[in-house]
Backbone bond lengths (Angstrom), bond angles and torsions (degrees), N, CA, C in turn:
res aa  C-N    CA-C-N  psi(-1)  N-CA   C-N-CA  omega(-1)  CA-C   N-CA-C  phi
1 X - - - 1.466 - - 1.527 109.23 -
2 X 1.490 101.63 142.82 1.605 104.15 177.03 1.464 124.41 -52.31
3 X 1.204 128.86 130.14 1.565 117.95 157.20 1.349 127.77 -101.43
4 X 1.772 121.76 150.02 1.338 105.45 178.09 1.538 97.56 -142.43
5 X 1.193 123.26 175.96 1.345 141.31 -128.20 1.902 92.02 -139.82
6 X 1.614 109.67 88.22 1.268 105.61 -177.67 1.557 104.12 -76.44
7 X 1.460 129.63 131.93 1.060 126.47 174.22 1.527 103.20 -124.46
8 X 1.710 108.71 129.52 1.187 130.12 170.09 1.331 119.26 -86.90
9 X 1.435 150.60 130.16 1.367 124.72 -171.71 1.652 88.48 -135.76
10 X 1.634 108.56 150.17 1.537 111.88 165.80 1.667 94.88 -133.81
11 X 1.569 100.42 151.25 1.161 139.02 163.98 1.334 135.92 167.87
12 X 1.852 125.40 -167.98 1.600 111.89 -173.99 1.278 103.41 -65.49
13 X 1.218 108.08 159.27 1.348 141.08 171.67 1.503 103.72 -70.30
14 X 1.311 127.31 -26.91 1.658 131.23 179.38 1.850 101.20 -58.51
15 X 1.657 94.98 -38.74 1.941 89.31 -155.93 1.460 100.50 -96.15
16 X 2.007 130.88 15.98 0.971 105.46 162.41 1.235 160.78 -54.24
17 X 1.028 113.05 -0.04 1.520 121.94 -177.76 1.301 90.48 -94.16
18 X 1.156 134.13 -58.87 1.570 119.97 -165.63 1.845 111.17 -61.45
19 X 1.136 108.89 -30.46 1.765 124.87 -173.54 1.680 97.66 -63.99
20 X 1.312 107.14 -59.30 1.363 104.40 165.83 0.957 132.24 -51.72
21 X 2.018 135.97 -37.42 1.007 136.18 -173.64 1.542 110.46 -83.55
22 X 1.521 126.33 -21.16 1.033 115.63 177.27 1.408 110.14 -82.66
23 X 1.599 113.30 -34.78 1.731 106.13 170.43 1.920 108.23 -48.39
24 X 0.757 94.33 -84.58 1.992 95.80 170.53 1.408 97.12 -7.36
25 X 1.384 116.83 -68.32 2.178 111.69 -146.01 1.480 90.26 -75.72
26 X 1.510 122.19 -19.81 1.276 126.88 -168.72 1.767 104.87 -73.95
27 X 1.553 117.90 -23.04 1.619 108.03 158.20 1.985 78.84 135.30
28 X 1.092 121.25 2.80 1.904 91.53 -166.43 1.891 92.85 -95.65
29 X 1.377 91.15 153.11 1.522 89.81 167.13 1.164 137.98 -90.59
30 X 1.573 113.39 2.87 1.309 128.78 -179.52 1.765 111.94 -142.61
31 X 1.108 112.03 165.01 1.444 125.09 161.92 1.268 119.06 -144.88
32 X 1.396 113.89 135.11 1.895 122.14 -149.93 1.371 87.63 -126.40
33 X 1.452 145.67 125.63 0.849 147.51 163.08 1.746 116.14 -86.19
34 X 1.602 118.60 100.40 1.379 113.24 -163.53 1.945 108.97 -90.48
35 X 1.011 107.93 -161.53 1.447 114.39 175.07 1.563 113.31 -94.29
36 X 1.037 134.78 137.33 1.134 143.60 -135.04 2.143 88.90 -110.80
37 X 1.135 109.81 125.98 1.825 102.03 -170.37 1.713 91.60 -131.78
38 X 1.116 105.66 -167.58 1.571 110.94 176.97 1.508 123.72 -51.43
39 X 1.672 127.16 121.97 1.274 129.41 177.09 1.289 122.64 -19.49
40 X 1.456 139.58 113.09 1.724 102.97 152.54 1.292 124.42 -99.70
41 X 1.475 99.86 147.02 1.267 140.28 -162.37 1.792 101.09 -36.93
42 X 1.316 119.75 -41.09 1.381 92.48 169.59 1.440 137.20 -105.45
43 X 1.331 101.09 52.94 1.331 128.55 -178.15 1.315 126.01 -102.81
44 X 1.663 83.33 -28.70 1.952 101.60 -162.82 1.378 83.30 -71.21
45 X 1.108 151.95 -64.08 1.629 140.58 177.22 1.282 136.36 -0.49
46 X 1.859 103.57 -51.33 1.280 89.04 -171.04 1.776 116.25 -100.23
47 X 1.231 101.40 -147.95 1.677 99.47 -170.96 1.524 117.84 -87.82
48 X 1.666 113.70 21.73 1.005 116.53 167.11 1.560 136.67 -41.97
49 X 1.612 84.12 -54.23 1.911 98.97 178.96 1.413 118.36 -74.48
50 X 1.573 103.32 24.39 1.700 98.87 160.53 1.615 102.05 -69.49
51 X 1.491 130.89 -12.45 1.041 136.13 -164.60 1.984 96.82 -51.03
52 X 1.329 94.11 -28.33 1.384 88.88 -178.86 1.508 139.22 -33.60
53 X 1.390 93.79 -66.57 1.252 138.10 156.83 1.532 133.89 -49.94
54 X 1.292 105.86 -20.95 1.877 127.80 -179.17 1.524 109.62 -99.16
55 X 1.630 113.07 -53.69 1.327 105.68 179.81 1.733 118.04 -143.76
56 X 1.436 100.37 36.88 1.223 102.78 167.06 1.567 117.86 108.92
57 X 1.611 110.89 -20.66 1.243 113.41 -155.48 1.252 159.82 46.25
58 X 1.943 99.84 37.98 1.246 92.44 -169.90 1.528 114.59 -113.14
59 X 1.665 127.01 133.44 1.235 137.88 139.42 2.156 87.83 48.59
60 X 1.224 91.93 -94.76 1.455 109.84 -156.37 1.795 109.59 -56.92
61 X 1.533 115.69 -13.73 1.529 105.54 175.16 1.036 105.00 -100.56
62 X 1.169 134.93 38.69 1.302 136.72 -175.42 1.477 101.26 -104.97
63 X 1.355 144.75 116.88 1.457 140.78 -175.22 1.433 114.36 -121.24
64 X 1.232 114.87 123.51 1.554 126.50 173.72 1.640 115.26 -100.69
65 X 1.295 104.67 131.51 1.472 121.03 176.94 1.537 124.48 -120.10
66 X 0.855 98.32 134.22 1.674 107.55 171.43 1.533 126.18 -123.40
67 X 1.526 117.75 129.99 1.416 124.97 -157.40 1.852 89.66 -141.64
68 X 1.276 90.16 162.41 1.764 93.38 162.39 1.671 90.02 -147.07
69 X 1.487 106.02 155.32 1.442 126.70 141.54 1.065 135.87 -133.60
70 X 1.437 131.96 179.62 1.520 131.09 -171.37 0.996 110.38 -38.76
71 X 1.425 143.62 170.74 1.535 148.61 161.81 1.492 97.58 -69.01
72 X 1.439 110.00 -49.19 1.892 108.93 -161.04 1.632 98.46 -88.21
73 X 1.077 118.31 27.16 1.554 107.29 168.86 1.827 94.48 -129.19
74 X 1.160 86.27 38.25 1.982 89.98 167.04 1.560 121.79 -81.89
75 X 1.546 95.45 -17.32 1.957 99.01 161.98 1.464 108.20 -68.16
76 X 1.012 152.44 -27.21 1.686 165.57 158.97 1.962 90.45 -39.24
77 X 1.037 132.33 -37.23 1.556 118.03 -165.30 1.347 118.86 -85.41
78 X 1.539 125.09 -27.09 1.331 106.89 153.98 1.629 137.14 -64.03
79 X 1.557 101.04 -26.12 1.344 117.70 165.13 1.524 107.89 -44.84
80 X 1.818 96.64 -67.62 1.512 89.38 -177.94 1.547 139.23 -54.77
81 X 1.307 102.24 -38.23 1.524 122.54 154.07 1.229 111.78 -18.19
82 X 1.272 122.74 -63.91 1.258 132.12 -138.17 1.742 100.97 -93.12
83 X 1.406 100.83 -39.56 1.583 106.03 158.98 1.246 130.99 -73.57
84 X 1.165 124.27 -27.72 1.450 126.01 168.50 1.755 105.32 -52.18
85 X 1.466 95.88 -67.81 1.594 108.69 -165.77 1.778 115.54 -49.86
86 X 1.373 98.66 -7.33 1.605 110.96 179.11 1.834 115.14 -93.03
87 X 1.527 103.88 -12.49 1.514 113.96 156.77 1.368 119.83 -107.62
88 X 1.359 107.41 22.39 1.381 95.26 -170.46 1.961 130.45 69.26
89 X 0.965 109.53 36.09 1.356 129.17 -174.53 1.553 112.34 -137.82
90 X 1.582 108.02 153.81 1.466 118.23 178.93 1.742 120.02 -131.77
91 X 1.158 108.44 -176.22 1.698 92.94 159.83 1.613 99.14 -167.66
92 X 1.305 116.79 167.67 1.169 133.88 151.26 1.645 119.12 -116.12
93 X 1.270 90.64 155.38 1.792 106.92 175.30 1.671 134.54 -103.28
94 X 1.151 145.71 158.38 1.111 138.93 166.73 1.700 96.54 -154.06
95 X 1.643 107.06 158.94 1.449 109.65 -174.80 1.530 93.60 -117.66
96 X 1.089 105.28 151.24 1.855 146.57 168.68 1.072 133.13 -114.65
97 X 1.147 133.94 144.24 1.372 130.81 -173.38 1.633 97.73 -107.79
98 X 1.216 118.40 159.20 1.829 113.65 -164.04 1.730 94.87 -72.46
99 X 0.757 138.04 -27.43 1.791 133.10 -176.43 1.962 114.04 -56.53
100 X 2.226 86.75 -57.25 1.511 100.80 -178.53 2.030 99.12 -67.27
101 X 1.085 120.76 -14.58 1.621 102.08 -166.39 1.892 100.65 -98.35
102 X 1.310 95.62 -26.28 1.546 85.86 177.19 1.718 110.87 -85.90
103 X 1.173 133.94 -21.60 1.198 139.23 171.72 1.907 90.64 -64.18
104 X 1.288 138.45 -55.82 1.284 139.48 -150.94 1.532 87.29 -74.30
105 X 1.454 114.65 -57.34 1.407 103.13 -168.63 1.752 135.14 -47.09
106 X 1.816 78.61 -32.42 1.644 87.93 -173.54 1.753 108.38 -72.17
107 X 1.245 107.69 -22.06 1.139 118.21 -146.07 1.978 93.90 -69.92
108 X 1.431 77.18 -41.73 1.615 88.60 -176.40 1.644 126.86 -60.80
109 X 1.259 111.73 -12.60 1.683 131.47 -173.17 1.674 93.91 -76.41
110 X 1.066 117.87 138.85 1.507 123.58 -174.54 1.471 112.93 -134.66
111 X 1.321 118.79 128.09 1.756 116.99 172.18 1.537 115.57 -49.07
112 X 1.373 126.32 165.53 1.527 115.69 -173.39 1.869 76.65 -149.67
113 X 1.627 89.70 141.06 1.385 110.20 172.41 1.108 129.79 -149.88
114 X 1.744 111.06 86.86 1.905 116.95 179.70 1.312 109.73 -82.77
115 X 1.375 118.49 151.81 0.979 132.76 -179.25 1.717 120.35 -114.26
116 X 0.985 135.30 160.14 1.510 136.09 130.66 1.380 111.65 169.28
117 X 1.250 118.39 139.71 1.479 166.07 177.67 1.350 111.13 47.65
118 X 1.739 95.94 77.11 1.934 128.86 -170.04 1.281 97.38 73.22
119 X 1.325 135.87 -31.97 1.817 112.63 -179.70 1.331 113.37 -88.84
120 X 1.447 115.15 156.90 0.932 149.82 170.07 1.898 137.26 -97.88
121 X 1.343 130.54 114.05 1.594 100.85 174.83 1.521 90.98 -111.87
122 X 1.534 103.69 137.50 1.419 112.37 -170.90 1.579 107.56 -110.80
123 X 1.121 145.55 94.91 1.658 141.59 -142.05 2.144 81.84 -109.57
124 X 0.739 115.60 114.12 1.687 124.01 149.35 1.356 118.55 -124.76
125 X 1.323 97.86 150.32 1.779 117.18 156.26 1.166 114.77 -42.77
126 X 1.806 119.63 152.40 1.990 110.20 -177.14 1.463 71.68 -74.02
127 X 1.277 152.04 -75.81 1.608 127.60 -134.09 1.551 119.88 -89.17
128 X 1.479 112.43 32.55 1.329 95.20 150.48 1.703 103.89 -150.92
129 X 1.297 110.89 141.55 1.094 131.71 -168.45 1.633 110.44 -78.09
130 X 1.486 118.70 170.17 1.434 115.44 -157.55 1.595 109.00 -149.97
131 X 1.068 117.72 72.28 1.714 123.14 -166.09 1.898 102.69 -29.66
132 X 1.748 106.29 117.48 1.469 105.82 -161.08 1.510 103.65 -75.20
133 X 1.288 137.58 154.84 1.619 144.25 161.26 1.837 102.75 -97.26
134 X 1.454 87.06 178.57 1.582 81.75 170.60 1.872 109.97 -93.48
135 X 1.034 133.12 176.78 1.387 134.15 -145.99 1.506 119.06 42.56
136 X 1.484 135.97 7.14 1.372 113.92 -156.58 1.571 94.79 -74.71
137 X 1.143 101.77 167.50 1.873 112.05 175.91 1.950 104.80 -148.58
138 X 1.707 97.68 93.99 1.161 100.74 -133.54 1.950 95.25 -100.30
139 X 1.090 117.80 117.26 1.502 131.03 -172.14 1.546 98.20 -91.67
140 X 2.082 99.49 120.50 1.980 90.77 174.20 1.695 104.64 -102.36
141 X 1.454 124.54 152.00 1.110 114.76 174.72 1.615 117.28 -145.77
142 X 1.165 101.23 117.97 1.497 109.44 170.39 1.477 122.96 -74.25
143 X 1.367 116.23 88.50 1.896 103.31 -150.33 1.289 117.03 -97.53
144 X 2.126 111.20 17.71 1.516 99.39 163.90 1.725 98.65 68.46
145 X 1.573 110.01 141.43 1.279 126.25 -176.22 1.448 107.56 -53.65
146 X 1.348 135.70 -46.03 1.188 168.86 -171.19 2.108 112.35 -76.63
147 X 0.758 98.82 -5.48 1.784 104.85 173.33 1.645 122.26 -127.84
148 X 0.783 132.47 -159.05 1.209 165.69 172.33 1.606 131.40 -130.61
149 X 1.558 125.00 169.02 1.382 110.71 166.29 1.617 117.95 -116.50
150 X 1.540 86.93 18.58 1.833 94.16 176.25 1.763 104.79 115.62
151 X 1.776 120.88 9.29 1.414 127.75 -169.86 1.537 102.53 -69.47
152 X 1.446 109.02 -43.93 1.695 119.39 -165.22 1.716 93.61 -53.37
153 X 1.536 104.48 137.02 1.268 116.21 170.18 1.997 121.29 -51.11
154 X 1.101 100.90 -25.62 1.515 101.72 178.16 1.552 97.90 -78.10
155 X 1.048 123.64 -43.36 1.793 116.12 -162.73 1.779 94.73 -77.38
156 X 1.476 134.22 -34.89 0.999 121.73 176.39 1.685 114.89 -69.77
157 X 0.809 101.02 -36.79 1.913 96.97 -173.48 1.812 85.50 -78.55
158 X 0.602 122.81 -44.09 2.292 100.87 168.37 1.195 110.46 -60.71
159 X 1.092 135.25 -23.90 1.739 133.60 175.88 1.711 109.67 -87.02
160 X 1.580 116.66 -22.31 0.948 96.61 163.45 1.607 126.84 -109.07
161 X 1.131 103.73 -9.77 2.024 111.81 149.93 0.847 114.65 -40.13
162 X 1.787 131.75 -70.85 1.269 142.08 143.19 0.855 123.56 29.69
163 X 1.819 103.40 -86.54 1.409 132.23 -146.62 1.045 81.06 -106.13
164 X 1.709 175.35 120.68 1.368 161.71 -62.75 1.697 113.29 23.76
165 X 0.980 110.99 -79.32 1.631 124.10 -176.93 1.522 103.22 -52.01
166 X 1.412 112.78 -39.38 1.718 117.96 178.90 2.011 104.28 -68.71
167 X 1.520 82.11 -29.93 1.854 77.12 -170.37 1.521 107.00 -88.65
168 X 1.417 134.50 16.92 1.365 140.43 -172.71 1.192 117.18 -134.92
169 X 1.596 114.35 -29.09 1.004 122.48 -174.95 2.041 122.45 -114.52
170 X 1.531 113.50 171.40 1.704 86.35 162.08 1.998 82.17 -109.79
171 X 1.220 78.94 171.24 1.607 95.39 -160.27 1.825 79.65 -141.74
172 X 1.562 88.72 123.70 1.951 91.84 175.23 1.307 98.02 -113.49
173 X 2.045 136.00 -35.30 0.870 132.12 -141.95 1.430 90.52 -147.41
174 X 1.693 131.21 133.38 1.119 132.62 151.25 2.252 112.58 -140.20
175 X 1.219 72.26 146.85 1.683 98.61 -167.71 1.505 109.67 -128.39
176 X 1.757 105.63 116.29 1.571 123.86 -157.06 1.645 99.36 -119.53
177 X 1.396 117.97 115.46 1.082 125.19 -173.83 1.560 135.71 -88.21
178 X 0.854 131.95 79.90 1.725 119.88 -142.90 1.653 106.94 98.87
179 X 1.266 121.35 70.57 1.787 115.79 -152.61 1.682 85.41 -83.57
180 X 0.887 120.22 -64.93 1.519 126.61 -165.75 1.153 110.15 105.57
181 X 1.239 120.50 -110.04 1.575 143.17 173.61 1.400 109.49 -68.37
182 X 1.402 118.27 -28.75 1.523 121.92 -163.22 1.438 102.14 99.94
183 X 1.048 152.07 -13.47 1.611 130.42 -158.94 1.162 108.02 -63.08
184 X 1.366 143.34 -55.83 0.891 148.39 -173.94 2.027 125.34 -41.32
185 X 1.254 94.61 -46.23 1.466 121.89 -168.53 2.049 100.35 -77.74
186 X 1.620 88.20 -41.61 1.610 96.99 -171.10 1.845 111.62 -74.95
187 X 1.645 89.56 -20.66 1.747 94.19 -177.39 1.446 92.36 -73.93
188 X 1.466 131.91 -40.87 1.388 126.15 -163.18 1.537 106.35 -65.89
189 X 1.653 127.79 -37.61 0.989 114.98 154.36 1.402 134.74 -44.67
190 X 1.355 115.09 -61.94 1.448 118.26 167.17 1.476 121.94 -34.08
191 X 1.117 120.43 -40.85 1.406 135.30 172.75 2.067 118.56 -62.45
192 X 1.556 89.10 -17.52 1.464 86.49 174.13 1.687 114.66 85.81
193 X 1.369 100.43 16.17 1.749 108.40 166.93 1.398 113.23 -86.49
194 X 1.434 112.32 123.56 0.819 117.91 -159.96 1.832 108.87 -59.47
195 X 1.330 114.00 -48.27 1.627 104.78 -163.78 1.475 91.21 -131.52
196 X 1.271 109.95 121.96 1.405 148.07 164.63 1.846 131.56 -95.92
197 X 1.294 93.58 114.61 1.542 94.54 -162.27 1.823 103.91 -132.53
198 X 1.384 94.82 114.58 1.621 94.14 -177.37 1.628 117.92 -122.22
199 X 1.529 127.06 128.22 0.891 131.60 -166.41 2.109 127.41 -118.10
200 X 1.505 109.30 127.71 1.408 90.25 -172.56 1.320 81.65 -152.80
201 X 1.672 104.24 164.63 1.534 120.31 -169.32 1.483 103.53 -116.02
202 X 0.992 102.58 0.41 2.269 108.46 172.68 1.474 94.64 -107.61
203 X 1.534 98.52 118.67 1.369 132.13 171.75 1.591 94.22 -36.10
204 X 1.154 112.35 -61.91 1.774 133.39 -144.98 1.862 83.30 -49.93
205 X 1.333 86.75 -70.46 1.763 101.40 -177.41 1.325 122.93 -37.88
206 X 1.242 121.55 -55.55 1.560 145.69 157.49 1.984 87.24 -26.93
207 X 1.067 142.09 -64.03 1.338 140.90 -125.10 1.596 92.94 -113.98
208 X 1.190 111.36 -51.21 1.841 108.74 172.84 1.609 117.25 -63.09
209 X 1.632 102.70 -40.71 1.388 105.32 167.69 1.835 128.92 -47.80
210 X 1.517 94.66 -42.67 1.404 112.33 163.62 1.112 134.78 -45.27
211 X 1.577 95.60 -56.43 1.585 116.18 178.16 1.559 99.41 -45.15
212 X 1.794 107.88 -83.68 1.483 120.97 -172.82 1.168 116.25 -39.67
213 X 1.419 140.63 -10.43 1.299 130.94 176.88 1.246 101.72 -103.07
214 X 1.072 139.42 -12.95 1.584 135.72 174.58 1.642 103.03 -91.14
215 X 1.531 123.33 -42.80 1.606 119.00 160.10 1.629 111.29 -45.91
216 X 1.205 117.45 -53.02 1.973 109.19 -179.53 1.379 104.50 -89.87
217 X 1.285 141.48 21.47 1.605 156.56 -177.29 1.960 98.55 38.62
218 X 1.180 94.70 37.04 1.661 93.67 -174.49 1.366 93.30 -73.82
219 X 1.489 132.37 151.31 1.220 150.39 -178.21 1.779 115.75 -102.51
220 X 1.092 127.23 69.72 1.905 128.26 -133.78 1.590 73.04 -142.12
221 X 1.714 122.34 131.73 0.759 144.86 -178.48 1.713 106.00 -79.89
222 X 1.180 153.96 145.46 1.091 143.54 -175.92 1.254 111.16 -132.13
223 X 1.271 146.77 145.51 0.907 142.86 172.51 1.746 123.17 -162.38
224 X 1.644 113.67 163.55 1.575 115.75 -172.67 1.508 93.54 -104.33
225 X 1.230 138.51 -14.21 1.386 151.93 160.04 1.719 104.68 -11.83
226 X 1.203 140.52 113.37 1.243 121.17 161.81 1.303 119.28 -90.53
227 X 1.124 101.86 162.06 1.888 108.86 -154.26 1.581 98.98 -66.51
228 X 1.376 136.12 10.31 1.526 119.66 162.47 1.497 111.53 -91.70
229 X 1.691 107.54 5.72 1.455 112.57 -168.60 1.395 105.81 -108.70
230 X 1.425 118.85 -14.10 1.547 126.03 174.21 1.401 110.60 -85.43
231 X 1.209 105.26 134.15 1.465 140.46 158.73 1.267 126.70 -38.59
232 X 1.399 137.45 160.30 1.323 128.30 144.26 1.627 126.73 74.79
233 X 1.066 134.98 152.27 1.390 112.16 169.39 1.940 106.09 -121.75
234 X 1.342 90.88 160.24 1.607 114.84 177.29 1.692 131.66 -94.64
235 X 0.897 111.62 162.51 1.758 115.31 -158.66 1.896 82.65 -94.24
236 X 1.186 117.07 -41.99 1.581 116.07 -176.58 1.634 109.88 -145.31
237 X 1.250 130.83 114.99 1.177 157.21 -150.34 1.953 98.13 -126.44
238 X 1.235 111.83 112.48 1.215 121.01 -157.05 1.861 102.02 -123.19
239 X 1.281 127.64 107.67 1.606 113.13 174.82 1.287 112.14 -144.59
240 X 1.758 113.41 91.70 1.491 116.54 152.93 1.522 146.19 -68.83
241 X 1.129 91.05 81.37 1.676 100.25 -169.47 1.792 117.48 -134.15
242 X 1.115 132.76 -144.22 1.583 126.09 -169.20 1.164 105.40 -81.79
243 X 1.254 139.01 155.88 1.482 142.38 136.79 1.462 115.67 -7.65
244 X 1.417 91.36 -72.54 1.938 123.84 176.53 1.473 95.26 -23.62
245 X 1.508 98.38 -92.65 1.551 123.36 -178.67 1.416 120.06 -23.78
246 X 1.701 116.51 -52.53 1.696 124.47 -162.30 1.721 93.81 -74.75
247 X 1.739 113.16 -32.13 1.165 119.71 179.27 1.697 119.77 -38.04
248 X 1.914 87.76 -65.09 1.388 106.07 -169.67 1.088 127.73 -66.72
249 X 1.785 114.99 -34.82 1.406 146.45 170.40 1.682 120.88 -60.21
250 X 2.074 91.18 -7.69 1.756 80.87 -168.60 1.600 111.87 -72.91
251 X 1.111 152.39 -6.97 1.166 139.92 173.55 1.611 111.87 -48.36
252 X 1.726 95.38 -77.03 1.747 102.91 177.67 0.872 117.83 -61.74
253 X 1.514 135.18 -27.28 1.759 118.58 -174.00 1.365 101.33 -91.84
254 X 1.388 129.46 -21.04 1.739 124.68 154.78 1.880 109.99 -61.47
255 X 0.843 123.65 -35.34 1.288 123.79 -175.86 2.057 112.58 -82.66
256 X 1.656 107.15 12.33 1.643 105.61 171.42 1.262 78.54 -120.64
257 X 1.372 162.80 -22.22 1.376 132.02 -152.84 1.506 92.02 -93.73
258 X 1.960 121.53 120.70 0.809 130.36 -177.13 1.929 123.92 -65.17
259 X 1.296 142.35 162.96 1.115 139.29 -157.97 1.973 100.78 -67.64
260 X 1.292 117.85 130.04 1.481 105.04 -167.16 1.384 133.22 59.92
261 X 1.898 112.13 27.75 1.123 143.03 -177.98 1.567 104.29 -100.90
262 X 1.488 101.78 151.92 1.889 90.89 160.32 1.517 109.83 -111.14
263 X 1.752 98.52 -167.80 1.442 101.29 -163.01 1.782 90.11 -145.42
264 X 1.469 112.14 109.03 1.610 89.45 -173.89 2.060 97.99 -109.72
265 X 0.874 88.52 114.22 1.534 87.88 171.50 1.506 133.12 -105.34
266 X 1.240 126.86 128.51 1.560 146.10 -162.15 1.387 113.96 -113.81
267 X 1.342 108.10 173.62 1.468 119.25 168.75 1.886 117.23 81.13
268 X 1.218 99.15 17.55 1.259 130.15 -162.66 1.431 126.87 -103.08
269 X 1.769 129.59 84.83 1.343 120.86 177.90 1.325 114.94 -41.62
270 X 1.271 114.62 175.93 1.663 132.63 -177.75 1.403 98.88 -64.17
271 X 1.584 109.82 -51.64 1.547 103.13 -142.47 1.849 88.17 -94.62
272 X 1.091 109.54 15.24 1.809 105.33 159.54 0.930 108.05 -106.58
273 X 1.082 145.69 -15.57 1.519 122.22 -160.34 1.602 114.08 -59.12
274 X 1.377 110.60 -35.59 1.760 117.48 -154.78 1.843 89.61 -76.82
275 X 1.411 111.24 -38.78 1.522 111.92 160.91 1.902 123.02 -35.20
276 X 1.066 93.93 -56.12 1.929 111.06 -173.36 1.238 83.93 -82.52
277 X 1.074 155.35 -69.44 1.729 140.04 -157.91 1.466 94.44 -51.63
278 X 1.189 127.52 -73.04 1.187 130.54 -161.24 1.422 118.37 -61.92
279 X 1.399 110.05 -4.16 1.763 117.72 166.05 1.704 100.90 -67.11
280 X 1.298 112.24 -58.96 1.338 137.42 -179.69 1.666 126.97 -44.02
281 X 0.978 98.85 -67.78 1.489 105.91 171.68 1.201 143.13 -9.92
282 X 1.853 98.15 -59.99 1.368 119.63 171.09 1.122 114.39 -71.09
283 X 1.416 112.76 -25.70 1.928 107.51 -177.17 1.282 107.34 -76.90
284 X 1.672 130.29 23.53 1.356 123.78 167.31 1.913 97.92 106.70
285 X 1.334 116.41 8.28 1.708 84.18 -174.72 1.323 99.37 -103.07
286 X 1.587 118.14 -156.12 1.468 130.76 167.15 1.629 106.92 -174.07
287 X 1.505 90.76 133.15 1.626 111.59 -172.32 1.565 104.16 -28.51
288 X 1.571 107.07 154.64 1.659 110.33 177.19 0.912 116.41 -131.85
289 X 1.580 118.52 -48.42 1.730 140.15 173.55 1.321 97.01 -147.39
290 X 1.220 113.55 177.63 1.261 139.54 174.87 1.906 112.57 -155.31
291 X 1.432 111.26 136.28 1.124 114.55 175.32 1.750 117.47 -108.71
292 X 1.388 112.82 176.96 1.382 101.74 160.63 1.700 114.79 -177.16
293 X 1.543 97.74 127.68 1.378 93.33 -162.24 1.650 101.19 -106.64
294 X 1.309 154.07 116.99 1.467 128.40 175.69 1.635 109.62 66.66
295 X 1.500 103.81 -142.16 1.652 97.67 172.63 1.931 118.06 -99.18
296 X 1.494 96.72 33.84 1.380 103.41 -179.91 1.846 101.58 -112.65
297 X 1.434 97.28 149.76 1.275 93.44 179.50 2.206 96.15 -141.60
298 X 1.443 106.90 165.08 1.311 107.67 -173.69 1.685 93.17 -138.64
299 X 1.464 90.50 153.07 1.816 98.33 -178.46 1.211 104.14 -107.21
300 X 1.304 117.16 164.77 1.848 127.44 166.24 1.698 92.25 -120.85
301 X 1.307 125.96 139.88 0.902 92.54 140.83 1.780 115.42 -155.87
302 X 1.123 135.69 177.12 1.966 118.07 -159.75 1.387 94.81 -124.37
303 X 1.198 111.52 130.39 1.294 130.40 166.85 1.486 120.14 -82.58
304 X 1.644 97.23 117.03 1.784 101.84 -155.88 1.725 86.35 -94.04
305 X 1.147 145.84 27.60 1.687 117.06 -152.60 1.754 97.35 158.92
C-alpha cells in the first residue's frame, strides 16, 4: 500500500505564496490551509518567530498548512527544510498509508452555506450530502486535490457579494477571474445569469473547472484567456486573487465591469484593502459594501462611468 508523508507547515501569513510553492515543487498535490490552534513545542525553535519583527506578531498572522507527498519522495524534505527556514517557516511530518490520507483528506472538505433574502448557495463535496431547506440553490463540486469547495474565507465573502448583488440587482453577465474550481462562475449560473465566463491560467484549474460545470450541467464559458484578452464588458466582474495582482490587473479587470456594473474583489488582507480600493477609484468606481472575514477582507465596488 501507498505511503505518504503528511506535512504540517507553520509560518507568516506574508510568505504564503512562497510556503505553498515550495510545498507543490516539494511533490504534494494540494495545499489545505487549516486553522491555526496552539504552537507545538518543537517549533518554537526555529526562526519562525522572526515573524515578530516582519508583521507585528500577532496570534492571527500566523498561517498553518498542510500538504502530503509520496513516501519515496522523502529525499525532497531536507530540500524543503531548507527553503522554508529561508522565509521564516517550519513544518512537521507524520506518515499515512494512501487509504488513511485519502479518507483524512476528504474528511476535511466542508459544505459552505450563504444566505440572503430566503435563498441560499449551498457549495458541497459530490460525497457528502446536505439536508435541503427551502430556497437552497445547491452547487456540487469535485475540487481536485488542489481546490476547495468555496470554505476559504475569501471564496465565501464572493459568494456572499454575489448572492446580495444577485438579490438587488438583474445581473445578465458575470466574469470570474482566477475561477479555480469554478464555484464561483457555476453559482452565477445557478442564479440564472444568463452568460457566464470563467477564467484561469493553471491548466489543472482550467480542467476541474470543466469537470464541475458539466457535473451541475451549468453552461459557463471557460477559458485560459487572460482577462486583457476578453472582450466585452460584464454586469459583475468577480477576481480572487493577491493584493499584488488585483493591483496590477486594475486597468483590464476595471475595463469588463460594465457602466453601472459591480466589481467584487477578494483574496485580500485587512491591512490592504484601502491599498486595492484606491487602485480602483480613479478608474470610475465607488465603494459599495465591504466584507470581512478574520484578517481577510473583500470589496464591492459600482462602476459609476
Amino acid at each position: 500500500m501507498k505511503l505518504w508523508i503528511e506535512i504540517i507547515a507553520l509560518g507568516p501569513r506574508a510568505r504564503e505564496d512562497e510556503a505553498i510553492g515550495a510545498l507543490i515543487a516539494a511533490g504534494s498535490p494540494g495545499v489545505e490551509e487549516v486553522e491555526t490552534g496552539p504552537l507545538p513545542e518543537t517549533l518554537l525553535s526555529y526562526t519562525t518567530w522572526t515573524i515578530t519583527d516582519e508583521i507585528g506578531g500577532e496570534q492571527s498572522q500566523v498561517l498553518k498548512l498542510k500538504a502530503f507527498i509520496p513516501e519515496h519522495e522523502r529525499g525532497r524534505l531536507a530540500l524543503l527544510d531548507s527553503v522554508l527556514k529561508t522565509i521564516g517557516w517550519s513544518f512537521e511530518t507524520a506518515i499515512y498509508r494512501d487509504q488513511d490520507w485519502s479518507v483524512k483528506w476528504r474528511a476535511s472538505i466542508k459544505p459552505v452555506r450563504v444566505s440572503y433574502k430566503g435563498s441560499s448557495l449551498v457549495v458541497r463535496p459530490t460525497w457528502k450530502e446536505v439536508p435541503k431547506r427551502p430556497g437552497d440553490i445547491t452547487v456540487k463540486i469535485d475540487p481536485g486535490m488542489a481546490f476547495g469547495t468555496g470554505s476559504h474565507a475569501t471564496t465565501r465573502m464572493c459568494l456572499a457579494a454575489f448572492l446580495y448583488l444577485a438579490g438587488n440587482n438583474k445581473i445578465s453577465s458575470f466574469l470570474d477571474v482566477g475561477t479555480g474550481s469554478g464555484v464561483l462562475a457555476i453559482s452565477a449560473k445557478k442564479l440564472k445569469v444568463k452568460k457566464a465566463v470563467a477564467l484561469d491560467i493553471d491548466p489543472i484549474a482550467l480542467k476541474i473547472a470543466r469537470k464541475n460545470a458539466l457535473l451541475n450541467r451549468a453552461a459557463v464559458t471557460i477559458s485560459k484567456r487572460p482577462v486583457e484578452g476578453v472582450r466585452g464588458a460584464f454586469s459583475v466582474v468577480t477576481a480572487n486573487i493577491l493584493a499584488g495582482e488585483l493591483k496590477r490587473l486594475s486597468l483590464p479587470i476595471a475595463a469588463r465591469v460594465e457602466a453601472g456594473g459591480y466589481l467584487i474583489l477578494s483574496g485580500i488582507l485587512s491591512g490592504e484593502a484601502a491599498s486595492v480600493q484606491e487602485a480602483y477609484l480613479p478608474l470610475g468606481f465607488k465603494p459599495s459594501k465591504r466584507y470581512s472575514i478574520g484578517e481577510w477582507a473583500a470589496l464591492v465596488l459600482k462602476r459609476c462611468s
